[in-house]
Biopython code that builds the backbone (N, CA, C, O; Angstrom):
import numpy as np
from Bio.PDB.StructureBuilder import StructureBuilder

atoms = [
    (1, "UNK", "N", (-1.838, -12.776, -81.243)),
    (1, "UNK", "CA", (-1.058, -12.965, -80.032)),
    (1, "UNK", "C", (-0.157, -11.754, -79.802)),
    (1, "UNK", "O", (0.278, -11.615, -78.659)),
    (2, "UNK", "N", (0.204, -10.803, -80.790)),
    (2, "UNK", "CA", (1.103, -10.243, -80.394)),
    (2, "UNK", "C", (0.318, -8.732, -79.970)),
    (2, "UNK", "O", (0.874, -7.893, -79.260)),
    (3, "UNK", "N", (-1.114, -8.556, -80.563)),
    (3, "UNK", "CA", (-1.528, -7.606, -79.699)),
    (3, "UNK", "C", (-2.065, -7.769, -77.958)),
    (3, "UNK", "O", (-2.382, -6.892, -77.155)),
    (4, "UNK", "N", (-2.013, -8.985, -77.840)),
    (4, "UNK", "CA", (-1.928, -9.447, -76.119)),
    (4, "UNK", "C", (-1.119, -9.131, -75.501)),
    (4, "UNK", "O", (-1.253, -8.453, -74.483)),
    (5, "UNK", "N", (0.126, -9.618, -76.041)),
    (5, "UNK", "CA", (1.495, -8.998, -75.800)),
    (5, "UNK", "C", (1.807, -7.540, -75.398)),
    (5, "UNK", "O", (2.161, -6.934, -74.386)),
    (6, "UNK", "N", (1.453, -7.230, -76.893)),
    (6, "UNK", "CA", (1.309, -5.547, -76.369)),
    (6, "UNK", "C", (0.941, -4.688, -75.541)),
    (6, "UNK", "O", (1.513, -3.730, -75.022)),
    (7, "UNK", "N", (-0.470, -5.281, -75.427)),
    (7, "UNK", "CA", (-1.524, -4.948, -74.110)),
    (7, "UNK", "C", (-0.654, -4.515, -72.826)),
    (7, "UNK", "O", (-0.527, -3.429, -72.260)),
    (8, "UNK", "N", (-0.055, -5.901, -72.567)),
    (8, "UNK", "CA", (0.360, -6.254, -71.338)),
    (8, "UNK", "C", (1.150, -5.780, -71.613)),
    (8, "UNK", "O", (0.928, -4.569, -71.624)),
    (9, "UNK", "N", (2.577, -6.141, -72.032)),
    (9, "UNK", "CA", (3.324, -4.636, -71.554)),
    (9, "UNK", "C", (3.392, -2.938, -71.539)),
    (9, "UNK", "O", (4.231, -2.118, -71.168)),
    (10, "UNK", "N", (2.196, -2.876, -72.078)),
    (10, "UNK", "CA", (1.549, -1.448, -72.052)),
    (10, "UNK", "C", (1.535, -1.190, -70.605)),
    (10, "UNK", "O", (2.186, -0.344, -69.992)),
    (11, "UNK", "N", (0.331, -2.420, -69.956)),
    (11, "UNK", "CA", (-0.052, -2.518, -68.816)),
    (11, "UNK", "C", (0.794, -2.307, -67.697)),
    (11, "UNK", "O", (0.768, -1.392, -66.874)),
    (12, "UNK", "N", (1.836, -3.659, -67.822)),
    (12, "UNK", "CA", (3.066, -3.622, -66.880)),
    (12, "UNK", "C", (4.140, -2.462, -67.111)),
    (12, "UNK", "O", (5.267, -2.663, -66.658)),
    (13, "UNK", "N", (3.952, -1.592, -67.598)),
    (13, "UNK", "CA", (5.122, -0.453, -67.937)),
    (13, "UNK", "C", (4.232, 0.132, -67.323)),
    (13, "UNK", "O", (4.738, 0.227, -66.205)),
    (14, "UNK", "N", (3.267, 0.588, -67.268)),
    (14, "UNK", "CA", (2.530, 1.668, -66.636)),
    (14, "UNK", "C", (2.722, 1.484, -64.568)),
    (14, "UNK", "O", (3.071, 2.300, -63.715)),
    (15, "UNK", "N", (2.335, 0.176, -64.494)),
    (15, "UNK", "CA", (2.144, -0.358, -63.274)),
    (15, "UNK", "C", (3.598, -0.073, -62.298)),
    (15, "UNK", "O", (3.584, 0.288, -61.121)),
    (16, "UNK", "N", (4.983, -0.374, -63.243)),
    (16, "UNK", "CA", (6.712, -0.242, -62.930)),
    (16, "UNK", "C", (6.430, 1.789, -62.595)),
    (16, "UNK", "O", (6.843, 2.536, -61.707)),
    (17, "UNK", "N", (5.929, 1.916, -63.291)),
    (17, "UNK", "CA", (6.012, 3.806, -63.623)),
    (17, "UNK", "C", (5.573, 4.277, -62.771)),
    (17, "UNK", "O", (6.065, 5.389, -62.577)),
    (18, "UNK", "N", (4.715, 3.959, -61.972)),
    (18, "UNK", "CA", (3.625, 4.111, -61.131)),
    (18, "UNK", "C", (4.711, 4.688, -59.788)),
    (18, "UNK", "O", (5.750, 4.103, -59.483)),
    (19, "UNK", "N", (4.092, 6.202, -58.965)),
    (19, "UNK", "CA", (4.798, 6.500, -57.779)),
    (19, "UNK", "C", (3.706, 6.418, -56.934)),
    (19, "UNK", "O", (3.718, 5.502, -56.112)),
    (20, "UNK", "N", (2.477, 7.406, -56.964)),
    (20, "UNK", "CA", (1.006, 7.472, -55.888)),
    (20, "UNK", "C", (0.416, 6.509, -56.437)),
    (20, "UNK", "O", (0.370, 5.684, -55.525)),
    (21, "UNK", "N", (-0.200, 5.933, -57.558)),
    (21, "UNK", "CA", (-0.600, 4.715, -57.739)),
    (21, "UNK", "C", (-0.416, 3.701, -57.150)),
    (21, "UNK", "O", (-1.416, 3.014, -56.943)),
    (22, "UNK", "N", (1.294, 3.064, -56.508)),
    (22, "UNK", "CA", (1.339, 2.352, -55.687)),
    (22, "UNK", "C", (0.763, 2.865, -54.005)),
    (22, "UNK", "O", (1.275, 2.485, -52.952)),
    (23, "UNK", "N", (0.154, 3.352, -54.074)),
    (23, "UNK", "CA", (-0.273, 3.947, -52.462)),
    (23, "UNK", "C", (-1.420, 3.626, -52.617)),
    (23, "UNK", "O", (-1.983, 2.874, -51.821)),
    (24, "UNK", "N", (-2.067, 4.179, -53.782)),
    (24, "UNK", "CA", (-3.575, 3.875, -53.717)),
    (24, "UNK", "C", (-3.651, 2.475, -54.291)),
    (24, "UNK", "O", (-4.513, 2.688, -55.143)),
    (25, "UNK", "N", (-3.420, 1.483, -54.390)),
    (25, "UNK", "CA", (-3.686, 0.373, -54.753)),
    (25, "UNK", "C", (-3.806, -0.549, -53.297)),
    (25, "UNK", "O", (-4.570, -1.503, -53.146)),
    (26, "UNK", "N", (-3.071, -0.135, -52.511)),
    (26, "UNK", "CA", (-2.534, -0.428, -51.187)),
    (26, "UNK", "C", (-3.372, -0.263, -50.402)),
    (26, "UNK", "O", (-3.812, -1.048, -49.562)),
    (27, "UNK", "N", (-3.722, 1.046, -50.684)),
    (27, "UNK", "CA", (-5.110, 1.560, -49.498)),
    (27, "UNK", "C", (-6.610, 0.701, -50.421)),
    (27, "UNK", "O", (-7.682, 0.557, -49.834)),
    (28, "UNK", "N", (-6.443, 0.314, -51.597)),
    (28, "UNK", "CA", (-7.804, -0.245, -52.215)),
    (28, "UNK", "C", (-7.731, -1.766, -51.280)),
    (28, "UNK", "O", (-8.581, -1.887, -50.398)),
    (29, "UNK", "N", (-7.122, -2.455, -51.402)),
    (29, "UNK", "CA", (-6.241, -3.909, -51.083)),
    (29, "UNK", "C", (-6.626, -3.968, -49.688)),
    (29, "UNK", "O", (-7.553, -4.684, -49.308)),
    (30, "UNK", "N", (-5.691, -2.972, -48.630)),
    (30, "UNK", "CA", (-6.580, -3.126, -47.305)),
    (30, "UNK", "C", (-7.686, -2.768, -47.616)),
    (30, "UNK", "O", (-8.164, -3.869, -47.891)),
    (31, "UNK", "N", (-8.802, -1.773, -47.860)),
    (31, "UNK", "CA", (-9.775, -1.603, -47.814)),
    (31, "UNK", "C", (-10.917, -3.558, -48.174)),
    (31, "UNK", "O", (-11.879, -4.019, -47.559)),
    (32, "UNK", "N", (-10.154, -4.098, -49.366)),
    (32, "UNK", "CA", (-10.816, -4.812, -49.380)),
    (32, "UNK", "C", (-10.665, -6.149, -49.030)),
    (32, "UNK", "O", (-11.127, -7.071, -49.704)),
    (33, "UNK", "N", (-9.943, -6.309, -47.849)),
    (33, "UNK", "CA", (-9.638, -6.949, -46.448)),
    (33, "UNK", "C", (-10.111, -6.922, -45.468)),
    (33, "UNK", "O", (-10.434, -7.849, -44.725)),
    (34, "UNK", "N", (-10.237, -5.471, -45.315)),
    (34, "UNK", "CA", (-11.235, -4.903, -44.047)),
    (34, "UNK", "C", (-13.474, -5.772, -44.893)),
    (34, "UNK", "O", (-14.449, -6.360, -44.424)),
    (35, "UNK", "N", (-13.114, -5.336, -45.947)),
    (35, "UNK", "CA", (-14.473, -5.484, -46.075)),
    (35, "UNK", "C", (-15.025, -6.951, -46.162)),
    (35, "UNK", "O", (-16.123, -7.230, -45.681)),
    (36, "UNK", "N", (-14.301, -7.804, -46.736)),
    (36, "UNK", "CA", (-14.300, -9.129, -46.703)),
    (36, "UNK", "C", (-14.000, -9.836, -45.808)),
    (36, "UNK", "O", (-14.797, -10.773, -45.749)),
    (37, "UNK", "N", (-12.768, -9.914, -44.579)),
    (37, "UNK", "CA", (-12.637, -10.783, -43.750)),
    (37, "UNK", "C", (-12.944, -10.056, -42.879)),
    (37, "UNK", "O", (-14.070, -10.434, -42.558)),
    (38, "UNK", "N", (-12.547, -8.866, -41.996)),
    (38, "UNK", "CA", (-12.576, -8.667, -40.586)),
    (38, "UNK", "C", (-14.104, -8.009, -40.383)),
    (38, "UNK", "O", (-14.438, -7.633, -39.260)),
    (39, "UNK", "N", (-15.211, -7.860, -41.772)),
    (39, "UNK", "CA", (-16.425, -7.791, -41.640)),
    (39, "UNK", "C", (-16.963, -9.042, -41.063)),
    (39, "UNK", "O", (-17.410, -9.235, -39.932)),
    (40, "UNK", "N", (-16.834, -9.848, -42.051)),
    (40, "UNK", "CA", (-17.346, -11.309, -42.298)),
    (40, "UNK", "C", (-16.873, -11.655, -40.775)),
    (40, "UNK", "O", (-17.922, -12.036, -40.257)),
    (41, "UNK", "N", (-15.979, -11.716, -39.907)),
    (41, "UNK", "CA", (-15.794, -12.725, -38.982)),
    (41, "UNK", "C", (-16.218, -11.748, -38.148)),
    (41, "UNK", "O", (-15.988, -12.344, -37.096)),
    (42, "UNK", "N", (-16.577, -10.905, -37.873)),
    (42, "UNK", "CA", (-17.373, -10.196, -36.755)),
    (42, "UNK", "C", (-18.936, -9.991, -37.188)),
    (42, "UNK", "O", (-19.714, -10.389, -36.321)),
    (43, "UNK", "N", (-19.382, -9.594, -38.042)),
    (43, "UNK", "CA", (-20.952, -8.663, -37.808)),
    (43, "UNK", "C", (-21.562, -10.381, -39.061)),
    (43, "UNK", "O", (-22.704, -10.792, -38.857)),
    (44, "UNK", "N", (-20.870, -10.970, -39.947)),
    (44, "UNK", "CA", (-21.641, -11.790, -40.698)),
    (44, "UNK", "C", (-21.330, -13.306, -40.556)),
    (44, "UNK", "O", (-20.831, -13.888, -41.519)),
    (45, "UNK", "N", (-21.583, -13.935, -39.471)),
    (45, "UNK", "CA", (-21.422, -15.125, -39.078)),
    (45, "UNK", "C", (-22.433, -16.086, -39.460)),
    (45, "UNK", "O", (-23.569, -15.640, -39.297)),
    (46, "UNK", "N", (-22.387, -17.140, -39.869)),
    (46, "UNK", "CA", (-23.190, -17.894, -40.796)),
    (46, "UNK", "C", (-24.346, -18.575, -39.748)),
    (46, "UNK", "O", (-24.173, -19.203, -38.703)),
    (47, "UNK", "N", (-25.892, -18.103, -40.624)),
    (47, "UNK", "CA", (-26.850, -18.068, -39.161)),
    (47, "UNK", "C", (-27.192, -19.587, -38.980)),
    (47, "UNK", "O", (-27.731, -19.889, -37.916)),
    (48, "UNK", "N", (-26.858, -20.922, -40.206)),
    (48, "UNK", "CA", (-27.221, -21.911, -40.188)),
    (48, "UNK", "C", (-26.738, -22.795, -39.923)),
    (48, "UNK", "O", (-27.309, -23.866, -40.126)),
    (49, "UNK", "N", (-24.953, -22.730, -39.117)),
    (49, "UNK", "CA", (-24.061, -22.822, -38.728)),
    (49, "UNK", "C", (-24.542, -24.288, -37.687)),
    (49, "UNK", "O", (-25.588, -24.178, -37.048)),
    (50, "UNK", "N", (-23.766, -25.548, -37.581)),
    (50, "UNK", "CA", (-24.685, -26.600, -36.815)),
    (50, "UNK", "C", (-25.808, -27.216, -37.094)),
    (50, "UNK", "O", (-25.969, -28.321, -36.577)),
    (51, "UNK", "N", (-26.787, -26.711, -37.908)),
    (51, "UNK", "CA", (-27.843, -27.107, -38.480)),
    (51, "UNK", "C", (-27.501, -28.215, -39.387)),
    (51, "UNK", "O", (-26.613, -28.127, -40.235)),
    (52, "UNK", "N", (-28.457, -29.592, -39.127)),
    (52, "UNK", "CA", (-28.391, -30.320, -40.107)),
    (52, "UNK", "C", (-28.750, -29.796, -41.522)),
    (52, "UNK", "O", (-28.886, -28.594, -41.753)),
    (53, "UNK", "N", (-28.916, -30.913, -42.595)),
    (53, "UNK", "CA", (-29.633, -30.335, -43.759)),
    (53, "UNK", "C", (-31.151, -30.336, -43.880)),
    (53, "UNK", "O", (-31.521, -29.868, -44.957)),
    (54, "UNK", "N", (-32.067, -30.707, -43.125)),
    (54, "UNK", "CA", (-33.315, -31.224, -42.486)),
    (54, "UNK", "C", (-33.728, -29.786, -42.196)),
    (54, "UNK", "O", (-34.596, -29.080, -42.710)),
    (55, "UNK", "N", (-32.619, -29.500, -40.963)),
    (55, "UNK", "CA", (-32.912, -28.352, -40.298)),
    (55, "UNK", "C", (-32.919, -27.027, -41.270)),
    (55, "UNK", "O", (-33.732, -26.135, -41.512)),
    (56, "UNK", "N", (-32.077, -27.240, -41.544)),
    (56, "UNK", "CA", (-31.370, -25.663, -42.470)),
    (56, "UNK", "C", (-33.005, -25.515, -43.606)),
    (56, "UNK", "O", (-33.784, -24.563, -43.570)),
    (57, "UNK", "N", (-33.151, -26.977, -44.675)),
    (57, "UNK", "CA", (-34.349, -26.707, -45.324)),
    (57, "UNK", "C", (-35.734, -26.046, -44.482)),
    (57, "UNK", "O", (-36.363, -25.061, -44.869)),
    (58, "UNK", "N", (-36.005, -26.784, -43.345)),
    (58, "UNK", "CA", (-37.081, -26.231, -42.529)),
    (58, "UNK", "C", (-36.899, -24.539, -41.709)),
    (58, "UNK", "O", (-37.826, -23.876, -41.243)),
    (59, "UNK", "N", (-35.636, -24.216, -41.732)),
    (59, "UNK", "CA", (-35.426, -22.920, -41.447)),
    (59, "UNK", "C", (-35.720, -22.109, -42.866)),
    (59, "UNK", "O", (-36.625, -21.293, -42.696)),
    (60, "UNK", "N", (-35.219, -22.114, -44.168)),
    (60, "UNK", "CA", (-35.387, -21.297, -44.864)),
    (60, "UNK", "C", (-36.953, -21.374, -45.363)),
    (60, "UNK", "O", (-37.638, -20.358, -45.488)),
    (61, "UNK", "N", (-37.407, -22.621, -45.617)),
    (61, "UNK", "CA", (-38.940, -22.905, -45.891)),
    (61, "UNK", "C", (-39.342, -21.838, -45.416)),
    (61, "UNK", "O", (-39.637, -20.879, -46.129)),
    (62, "UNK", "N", (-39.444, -21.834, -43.685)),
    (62, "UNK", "CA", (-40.334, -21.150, -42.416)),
    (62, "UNK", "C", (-39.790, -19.285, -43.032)),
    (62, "UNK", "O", (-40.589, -18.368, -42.840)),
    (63, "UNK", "N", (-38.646, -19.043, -43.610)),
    (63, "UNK", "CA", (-38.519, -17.642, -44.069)),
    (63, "UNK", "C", (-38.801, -17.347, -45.037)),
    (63, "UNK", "O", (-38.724, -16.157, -45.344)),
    (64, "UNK", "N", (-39.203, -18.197, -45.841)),
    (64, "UNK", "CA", (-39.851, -17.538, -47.141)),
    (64, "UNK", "C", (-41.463, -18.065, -47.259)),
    (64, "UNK", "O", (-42.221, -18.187, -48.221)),
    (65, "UNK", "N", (-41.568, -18.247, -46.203)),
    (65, "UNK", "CA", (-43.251, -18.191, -45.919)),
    (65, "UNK", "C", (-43.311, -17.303, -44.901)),
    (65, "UNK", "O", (-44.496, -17.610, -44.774)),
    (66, "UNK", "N", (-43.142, -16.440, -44.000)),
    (66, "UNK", "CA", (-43.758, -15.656, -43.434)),
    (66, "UNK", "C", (-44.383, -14.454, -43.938)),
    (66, "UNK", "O", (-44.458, -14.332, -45.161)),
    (67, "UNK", "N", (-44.822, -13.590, -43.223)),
    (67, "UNK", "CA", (-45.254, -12.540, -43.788)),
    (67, "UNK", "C", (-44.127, -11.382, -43.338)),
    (67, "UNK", "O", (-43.431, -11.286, -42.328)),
    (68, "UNK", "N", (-44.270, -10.434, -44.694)),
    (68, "UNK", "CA", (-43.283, -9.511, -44.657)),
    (68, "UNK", "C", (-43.121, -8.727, -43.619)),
    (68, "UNK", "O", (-41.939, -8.583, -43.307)),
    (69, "UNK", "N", (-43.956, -8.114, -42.910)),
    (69, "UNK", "CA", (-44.109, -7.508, -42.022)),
    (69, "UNK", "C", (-44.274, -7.891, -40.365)),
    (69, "UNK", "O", (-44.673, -7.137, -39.478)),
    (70, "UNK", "N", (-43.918, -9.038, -40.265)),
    (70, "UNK", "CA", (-43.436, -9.708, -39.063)),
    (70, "UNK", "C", (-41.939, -9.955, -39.120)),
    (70, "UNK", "O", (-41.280, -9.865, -40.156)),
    (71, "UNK", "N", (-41.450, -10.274, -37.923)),
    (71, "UNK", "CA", (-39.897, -10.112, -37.078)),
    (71, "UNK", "C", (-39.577, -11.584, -37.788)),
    (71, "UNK", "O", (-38.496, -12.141, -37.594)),
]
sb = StructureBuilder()
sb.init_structure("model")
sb.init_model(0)
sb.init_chain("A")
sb.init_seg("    ")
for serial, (resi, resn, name, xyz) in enumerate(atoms, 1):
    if name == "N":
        sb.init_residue(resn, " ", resi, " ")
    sb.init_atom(name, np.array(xyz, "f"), 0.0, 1.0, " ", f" {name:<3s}", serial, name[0])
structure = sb.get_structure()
C-alpha cells in the first residue's frame, strides 16, 4: 500500500508543478468533446432510431447478407 501511495503522490506533485501541461491537457479535453459529442450529434445519428426490435433484426439480417459490392 505504501508504494500506491507513493505512485500517486509522485503523480499529483507532478500534475500541481505543471505550467504548459495544464494547456495541453485542456486542448486534449476539448479535443475530446469535439470528437465524441458535437461529432456524434451531427454526422453519427443512430440509423435504427424508431425501429422496432423485429425491424432493427430484419434491417441488420438484410446487411449482412448483401453483396459487398452493392449500395
Amino acid at each position: 500500500m505504501n508504494l500506491l501511495n507513493t505512485i500517486f503522490h509522485f503523480y499529483l506533485d507532478g500534475f500541481r508543478q505543471m505550467t504548459l501541461g495544464r494547456t495541453l491537457w485542456a486542448l486534449i479535453l476539448v479535443k475530446l468533446f469535439v470528437i465524441f459529442v458535437v461529432l456524434r450529434i451531427f454526422f453519427f445519428r443512430p440509423a435504427m432510431q424508431g425501429m422496432t426490435p423485429e425491424e432493427k433484426q430484419q434491417h441488420v439480417a438484410g446487411q449482412l447478407a448483401r453483396p459487398l459490392n452493392s449500395p
